[in-house]
C-alpha positions as a LaTeX table, in Angstrom:
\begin{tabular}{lrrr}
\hline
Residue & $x$ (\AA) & $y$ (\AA) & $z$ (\AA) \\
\hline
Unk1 & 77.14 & 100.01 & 104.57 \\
Unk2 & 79.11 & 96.87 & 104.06 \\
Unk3 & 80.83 & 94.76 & 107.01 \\
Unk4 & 84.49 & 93.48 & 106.66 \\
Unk5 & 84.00 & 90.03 & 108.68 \\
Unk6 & 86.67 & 88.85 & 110.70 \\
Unk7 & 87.47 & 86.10 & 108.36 \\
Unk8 & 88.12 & 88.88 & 105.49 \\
Unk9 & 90.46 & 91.05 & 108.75 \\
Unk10 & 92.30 & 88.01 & 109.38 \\
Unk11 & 93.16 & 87.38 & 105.68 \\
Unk12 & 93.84 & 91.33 & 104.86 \\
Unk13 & 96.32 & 91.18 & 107.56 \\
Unk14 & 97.77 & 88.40 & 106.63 \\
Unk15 & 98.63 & 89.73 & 102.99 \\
Unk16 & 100.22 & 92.65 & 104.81 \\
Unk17 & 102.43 & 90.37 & 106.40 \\
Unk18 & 103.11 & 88.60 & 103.40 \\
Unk19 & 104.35 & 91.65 & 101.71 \\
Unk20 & 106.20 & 92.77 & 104.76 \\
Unk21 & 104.24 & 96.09 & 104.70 \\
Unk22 & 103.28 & 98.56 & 107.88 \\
Unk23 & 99.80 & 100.11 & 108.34 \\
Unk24 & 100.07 & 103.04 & 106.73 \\
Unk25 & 102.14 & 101.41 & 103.42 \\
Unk26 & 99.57 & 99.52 & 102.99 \\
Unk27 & 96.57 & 102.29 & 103.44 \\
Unk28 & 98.31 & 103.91 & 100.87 \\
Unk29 & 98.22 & 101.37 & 98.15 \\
Unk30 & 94.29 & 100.41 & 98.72 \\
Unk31 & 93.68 & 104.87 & 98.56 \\
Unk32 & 92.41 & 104.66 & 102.04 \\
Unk33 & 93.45 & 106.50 & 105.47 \\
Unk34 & 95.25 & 104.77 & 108.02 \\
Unk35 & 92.65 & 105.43 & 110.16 \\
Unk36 & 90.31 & 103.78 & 108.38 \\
Unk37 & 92.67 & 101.20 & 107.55 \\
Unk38 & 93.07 & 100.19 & 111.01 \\
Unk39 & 88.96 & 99.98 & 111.59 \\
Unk40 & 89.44 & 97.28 & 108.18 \\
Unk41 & 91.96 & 95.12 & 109.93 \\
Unk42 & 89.73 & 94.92 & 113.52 \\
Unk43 & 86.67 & 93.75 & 111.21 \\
Unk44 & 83.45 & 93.04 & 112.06 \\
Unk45 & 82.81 & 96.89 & 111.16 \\
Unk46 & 80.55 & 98.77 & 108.24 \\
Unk47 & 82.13 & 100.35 & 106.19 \\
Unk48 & 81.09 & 102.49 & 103.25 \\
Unk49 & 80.71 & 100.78 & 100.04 \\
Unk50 & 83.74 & 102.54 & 98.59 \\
Unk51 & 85.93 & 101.40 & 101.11 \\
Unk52 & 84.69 & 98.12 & 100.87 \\
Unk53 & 85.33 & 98.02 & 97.24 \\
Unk54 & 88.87 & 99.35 & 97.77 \\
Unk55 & 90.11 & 96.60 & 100.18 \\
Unk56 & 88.77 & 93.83 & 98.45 \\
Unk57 & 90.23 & 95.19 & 95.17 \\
Unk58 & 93.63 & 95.31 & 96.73 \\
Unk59 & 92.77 & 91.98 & 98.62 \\
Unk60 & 92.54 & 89.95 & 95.87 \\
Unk61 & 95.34 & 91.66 & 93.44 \\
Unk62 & 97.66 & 89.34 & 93.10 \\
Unk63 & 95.76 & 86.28 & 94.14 \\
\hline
\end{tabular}
């Protein structure tokens, strides 16, 4: 299991506001649930490796 720290939440939800993009737009790009997506932007959580992977993929696209 890997953690998404707050530092990493804060930033994630800052590139959704960036990009002007709700919740779920944004789940959908990274190939993650909302669900989970929402657990990602509280941080301080485990998460599975793959998810981890995911977010930080679409984290730093762009960047």
């Amino acid at each position: 299991m890997f953690t998404i720290t707050p530092e990493q939440a804060k930033a994630i939800r800052r590139k959704q506001a960036d990009n002007e993009l709700n919740k779920e737009q944004v789940a959908r790009e990274i190939g993650i649930t909302h669900i989970t997506y929402k657990k990602v932007i509280t941080g301080g959580l485990k998460v599975r490796k793959s998810v981890y992977v995911k977010v930080m993929e679409w984290f730093s696209k762009d960047y």
